[in-house]
C-alpha positions as YAML, in Angstrom:
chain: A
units: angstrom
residues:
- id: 1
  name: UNK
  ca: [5.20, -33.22, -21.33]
- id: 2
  name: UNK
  ca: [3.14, -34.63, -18.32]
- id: 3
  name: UNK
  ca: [-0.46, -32.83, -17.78]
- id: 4
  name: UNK
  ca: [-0.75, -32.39, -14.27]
- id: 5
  name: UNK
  ca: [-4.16, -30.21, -14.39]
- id: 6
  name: UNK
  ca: [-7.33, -31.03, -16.90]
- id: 7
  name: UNK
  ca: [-9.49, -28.01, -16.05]
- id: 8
  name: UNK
  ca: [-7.18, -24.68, -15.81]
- id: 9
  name: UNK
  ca: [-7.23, -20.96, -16.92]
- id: 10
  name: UNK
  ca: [-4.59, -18.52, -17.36]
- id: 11
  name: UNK
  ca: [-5.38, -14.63, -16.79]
- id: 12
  name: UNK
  ca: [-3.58, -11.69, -17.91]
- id: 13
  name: UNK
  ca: [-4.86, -8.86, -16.11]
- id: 14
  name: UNK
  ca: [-4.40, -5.11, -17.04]
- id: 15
  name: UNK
  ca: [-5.97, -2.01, -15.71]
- id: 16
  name: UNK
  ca: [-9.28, -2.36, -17.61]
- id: 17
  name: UNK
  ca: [-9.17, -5.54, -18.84]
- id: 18
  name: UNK
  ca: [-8.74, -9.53, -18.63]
- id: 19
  name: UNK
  ca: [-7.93, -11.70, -21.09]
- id: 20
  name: UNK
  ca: [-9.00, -15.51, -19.56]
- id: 21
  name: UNK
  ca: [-7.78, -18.58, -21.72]
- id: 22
  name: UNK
  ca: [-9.34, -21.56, -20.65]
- id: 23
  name: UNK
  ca: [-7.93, -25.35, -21.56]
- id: 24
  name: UNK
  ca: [-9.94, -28.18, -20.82]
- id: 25
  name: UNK
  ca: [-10.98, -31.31, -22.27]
- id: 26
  name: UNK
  ca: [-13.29, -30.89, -25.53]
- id: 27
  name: UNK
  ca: [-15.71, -33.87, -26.90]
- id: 28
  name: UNK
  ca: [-12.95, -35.48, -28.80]
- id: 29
  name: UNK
  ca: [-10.61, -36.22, -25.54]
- id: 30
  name: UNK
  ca: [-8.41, -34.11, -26.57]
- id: 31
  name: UNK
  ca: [-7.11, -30.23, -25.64]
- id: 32
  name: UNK
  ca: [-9.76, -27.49, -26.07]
- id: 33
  name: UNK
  ca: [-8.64, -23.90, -25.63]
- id: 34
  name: UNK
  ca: [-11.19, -21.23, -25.50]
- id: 35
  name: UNK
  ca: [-10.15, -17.54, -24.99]
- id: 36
  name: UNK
  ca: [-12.10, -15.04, -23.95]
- id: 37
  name: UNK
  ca: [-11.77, -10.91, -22.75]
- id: 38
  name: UNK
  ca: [-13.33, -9.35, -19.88]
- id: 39
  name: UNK
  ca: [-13.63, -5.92, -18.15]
- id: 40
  name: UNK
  ca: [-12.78, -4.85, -14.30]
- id: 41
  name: UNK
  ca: [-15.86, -4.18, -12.46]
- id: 42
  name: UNK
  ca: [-17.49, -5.96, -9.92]
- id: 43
  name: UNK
  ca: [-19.78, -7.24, -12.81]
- id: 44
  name: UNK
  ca: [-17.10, -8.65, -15.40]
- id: 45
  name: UNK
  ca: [-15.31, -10.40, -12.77]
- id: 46
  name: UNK
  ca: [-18.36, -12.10, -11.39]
- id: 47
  name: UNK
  ca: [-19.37, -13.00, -14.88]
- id: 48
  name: UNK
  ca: [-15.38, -14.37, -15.45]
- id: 49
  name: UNK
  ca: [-16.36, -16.29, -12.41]
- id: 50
  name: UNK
  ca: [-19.73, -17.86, -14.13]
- id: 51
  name: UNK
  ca: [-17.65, -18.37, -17.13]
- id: 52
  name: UNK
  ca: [-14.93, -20.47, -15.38]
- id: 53
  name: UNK
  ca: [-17.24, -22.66, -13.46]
- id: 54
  name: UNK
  ca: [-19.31, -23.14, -16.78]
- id: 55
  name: UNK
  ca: [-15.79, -24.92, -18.01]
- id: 56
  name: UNK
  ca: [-15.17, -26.54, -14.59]
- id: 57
  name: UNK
  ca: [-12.32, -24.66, -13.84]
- id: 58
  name: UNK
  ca: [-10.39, -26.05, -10.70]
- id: 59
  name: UNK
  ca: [-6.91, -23.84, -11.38]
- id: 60
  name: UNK
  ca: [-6.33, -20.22, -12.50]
- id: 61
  name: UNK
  ca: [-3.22, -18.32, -13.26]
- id: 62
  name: UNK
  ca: [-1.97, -14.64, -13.08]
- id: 63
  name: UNK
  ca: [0.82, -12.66, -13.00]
- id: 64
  name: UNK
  ca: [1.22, -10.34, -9.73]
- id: 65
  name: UNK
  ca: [0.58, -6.99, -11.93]
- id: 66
  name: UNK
  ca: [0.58, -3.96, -9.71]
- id: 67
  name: UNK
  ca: [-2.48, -3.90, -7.41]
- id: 68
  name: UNK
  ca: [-4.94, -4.94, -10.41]
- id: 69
  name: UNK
  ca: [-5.14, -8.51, -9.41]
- id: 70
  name: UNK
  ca: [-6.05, -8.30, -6.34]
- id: 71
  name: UNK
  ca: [-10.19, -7.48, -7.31]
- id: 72
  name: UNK
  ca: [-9.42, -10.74, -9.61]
- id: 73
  name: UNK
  ca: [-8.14, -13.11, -6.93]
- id: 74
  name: UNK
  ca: [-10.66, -11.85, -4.13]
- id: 75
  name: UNK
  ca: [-13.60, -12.83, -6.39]
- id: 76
  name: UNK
  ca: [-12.27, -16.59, -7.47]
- id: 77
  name: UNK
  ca: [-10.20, -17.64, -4.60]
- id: 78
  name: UNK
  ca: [-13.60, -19.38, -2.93]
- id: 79
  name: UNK
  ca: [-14.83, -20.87, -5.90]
- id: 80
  name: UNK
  ca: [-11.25, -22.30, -7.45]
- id: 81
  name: UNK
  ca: [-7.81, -22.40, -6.65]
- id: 82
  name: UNK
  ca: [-5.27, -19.15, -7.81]
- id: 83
  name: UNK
  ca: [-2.28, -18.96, -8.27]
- id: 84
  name: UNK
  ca: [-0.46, -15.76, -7.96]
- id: 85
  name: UNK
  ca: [2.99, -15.77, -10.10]
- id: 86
  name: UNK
  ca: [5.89, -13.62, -10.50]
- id: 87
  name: UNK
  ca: [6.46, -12.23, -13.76]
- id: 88
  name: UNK
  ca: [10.05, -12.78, -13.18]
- id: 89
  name: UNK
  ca: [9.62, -16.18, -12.86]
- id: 90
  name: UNK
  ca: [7.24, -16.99, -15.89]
- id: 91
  name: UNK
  ca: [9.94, -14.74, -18.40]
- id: 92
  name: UNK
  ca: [12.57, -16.91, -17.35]
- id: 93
  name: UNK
  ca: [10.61, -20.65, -18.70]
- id: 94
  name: UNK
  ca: [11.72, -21.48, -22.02]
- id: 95
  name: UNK
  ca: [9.87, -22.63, -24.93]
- id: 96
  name: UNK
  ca: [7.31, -19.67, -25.15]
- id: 97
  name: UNK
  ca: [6.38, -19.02, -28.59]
- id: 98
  name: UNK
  ca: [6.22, -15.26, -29.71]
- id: 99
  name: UNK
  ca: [2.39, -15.41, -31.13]
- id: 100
  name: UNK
  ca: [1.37, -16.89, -28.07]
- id: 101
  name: UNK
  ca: [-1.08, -14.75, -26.00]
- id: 102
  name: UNK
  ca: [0.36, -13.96, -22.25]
- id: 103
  name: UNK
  ca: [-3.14, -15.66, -21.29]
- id: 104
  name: UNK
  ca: [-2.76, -18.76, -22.88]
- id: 105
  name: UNK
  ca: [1.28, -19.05, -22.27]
- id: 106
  name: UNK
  ca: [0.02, -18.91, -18.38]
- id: 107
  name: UNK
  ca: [-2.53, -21.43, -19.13]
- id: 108
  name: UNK
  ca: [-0.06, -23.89, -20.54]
- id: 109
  name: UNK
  ca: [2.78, -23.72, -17.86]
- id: 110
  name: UNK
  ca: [-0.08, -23.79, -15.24]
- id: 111
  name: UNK
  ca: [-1.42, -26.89, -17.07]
- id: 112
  name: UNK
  ca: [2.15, -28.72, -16.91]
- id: 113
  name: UNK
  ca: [2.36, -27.75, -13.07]
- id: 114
  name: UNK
  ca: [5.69, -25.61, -14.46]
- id: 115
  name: UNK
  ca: [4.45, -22.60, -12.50]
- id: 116
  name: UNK
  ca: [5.10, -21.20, -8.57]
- id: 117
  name: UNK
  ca: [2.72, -19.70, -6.90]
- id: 118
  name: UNK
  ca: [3.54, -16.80, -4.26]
- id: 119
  name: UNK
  ca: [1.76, -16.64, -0.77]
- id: 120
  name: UNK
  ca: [-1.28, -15.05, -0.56]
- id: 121
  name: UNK
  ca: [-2.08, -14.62, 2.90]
- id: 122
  name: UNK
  ca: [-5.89, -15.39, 4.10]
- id: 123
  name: UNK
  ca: [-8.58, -12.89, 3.90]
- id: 124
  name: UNK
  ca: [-8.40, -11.70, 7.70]
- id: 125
  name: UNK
  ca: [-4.75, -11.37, 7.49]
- id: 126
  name: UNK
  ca: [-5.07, -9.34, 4.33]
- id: 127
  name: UNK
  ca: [-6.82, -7.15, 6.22]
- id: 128
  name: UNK
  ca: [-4.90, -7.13, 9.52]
- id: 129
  name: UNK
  ca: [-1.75, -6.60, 7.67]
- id: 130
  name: UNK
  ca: [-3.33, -3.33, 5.37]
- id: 131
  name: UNK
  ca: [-4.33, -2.25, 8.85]
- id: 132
  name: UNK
  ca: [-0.82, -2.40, 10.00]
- id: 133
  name: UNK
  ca: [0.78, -1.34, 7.40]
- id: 134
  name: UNK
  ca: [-1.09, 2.09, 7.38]
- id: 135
  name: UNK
  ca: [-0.61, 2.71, 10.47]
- id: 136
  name: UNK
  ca: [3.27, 2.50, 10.01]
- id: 137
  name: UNK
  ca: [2.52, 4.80, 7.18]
- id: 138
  name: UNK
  ca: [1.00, 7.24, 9.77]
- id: 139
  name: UNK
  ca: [3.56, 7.08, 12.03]
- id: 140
  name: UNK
  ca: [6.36, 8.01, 9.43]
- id: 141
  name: UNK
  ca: [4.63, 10.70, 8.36]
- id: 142
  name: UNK
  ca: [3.86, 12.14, 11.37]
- id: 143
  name: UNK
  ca: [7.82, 11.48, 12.44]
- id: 144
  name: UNK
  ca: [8.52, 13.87, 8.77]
- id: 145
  name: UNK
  ca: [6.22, 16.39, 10.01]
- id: 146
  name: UNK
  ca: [7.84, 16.77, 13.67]
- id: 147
  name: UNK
  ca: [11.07, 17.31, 12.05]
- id: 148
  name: UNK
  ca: [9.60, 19.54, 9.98]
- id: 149
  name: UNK
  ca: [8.26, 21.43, 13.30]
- id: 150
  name: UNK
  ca: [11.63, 20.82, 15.08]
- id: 151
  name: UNK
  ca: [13.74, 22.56, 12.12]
- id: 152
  name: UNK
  ca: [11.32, 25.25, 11.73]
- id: 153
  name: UNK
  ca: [11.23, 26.16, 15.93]
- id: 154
  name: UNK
  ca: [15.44, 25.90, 15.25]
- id: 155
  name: UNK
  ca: [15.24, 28.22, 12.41]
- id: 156
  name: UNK
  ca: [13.64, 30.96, 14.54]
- id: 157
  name: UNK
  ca: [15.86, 30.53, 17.29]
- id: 158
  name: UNK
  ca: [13.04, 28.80, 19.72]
- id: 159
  name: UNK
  ca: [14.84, 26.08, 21.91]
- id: 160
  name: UNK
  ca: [11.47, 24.28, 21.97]
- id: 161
  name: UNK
  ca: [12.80, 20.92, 21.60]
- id: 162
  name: UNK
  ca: [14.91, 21.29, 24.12]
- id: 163
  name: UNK
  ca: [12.47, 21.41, 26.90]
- id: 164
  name: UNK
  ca: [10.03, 19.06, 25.76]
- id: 165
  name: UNK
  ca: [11.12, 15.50, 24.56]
- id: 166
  name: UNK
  ca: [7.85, 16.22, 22.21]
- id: 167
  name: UNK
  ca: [7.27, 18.87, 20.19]
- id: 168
  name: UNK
  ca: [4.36, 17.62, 19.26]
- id: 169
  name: UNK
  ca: [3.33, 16.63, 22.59]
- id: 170
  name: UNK
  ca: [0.23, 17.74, 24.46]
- id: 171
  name: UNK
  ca: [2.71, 21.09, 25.60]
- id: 172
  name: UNK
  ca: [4.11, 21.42, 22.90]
- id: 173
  name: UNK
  ca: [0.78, 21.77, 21.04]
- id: 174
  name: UNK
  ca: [-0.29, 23.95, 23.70]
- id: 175
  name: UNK
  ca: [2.78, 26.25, 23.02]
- id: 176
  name: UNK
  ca: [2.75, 26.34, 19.36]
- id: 177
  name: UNK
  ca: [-0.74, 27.02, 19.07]
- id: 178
  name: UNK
  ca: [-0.98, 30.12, 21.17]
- id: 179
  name: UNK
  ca: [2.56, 31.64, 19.21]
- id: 180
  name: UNK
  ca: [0.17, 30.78, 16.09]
- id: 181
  name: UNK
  ca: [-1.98, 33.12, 17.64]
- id: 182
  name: UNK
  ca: [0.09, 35.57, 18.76]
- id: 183
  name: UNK
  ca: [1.45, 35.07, 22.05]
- id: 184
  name: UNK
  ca: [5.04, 35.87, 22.87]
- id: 185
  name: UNK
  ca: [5.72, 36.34, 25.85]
- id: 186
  name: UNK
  ca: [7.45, 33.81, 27.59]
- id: 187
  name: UNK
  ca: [5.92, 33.29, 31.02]
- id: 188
  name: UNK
  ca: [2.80, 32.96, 29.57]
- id: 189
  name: UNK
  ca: [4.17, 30.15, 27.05]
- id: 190
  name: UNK
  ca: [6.20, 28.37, 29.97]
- id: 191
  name: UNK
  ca: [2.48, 28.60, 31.91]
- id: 192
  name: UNK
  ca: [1.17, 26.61, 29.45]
- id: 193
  name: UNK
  ca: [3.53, 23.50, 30.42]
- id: 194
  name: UNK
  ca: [1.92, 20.80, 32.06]
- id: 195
  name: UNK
  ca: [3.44, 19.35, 35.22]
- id: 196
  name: UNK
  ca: [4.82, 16.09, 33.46]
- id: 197
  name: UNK
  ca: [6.67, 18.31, 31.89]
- id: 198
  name: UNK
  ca: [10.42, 18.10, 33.29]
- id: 199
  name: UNK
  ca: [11.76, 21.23, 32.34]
- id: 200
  name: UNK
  ca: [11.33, 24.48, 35.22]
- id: 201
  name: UNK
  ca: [9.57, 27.65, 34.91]
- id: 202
  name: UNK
  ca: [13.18, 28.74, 33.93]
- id: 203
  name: UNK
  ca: [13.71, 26.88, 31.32]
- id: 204
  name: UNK
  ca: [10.66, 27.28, 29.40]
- id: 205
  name: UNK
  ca: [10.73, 31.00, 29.76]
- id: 206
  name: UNK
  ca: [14.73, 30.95, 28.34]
- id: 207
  name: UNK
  ca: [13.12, 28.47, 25.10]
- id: 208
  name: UNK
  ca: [11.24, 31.18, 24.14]
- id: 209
  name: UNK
  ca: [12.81, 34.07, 24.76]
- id: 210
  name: UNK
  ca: [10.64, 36.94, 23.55]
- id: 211
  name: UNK
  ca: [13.66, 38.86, 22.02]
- id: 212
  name: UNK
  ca: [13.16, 36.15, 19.38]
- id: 213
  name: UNK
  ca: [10.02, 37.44, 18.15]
- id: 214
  name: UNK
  ca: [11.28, 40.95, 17.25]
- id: 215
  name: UNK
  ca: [14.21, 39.49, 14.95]
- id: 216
  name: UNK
  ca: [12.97, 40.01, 11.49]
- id: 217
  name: UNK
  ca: [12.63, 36.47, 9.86]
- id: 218
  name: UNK
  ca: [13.34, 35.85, 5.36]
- id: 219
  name: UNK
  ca: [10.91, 37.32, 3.38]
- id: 220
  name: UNK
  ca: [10.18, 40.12, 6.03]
- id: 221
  name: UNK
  ca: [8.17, 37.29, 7.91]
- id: 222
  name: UNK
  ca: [8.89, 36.83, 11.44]
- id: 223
  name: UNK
  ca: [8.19, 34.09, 13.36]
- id: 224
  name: UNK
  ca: [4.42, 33.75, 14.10]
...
């Protein structure tokens, strides 16, 4: 089969450990393979690094396992080129023999150009898109949590929700923080609207009607 890389390494990367198998040329012209194990810190992965570029490494290997290769990539994708592969993909190539190390299995198909690489976007969009993605994150749960509001107001009979397109909102807040502390009566709740508000003086006052507050709630709480 057709070499298509001299200088490559194939990495199988766990939780706490690496196991690098490096194939290069050795003094005889032909195929040296040298395998070697390495931890997870900051230190181990620089020294990986050292050890690479001490075999002129040009083109690494690994499986996209979890979130553990990411430390692994970071550190060698300026000094060599990586190749991120799905696991899928490198199960499905046949010829593998079964006392073959995952490491040096990688190593060979990467050395035959038999493997795909996935996209790794660059570093700043790495970061933009963790960014992003959080934020989404935030949003969603703060969506759970006014529904969680919204159901509890319902439960208690407080038509909240239907003054205010936000419960959450800077009234809303305003509202449900003074029933946490104890207010109930309803003109001083509807004073607390602001004027974007859209509901009346009316309205607010029948949303929390202070009959509400005297009905005895599960668990003989009631509702502040």
């Amino acid at each position: 089969m057709e070499q298509v890389f001299e200088r490559i390494c194939g990495l199988d990367v766990h939780k706490a450990t690496i196991a690098a198998c490096v194939r290069v040329p050795d003094a005889k012209g032909k195929r040296g393979q040298y395998v070697q194990t390495f931890g997870t810190t900051t230190a181990d992965l620089l020294a990986l690094r050292d050890w690479l570029e001490s075999h002129g490494v040009t083109h690494v290997a690994m499986e996209s396992t979890g979130v553990y290769w990411k430390p692994v990539y970071y550190v060698l994708e300026e000094r060599v080129t990586c190749l991120l592969v799905n696991a899928t993909h490198v199960k499905k190539v046949p010829g593998r023999k079964t006392d073959v190390q995952d490491c040096a299995w990688l190593a060979q198909l990467l050395e035959h150009g038999l493997l795909r690489g996935s996209f790794v976007p660059p570093a700043p969009i790495r970061e933009l898109r963790d960014l992003t993605r959080y934020r989404k994150s935030l949003i969603q749960e703060r969506a759970r949590e006014a529904n969680r509001v919204h159901k509890m107001l319902e439960d208690a009979g407080i038509k909240l929700a239907t003054v205010a397109r936000d419960v959450l909102g800077t009234s809303g807040r305003a509202m449900l923080e003074a029933m946490a502390a104890g207010t109930t009566s309803p003109h001083s709740l509807a004073a607390l609207g602001r004027p974007r508000l859209r509901a009346t003086t009316e309205e607010l006052e029948a949303a929390h009607d202070e009959r509400v507050f005297l009905v005895p709630r599960r668990h003989g709480h009631r509702v502040c």
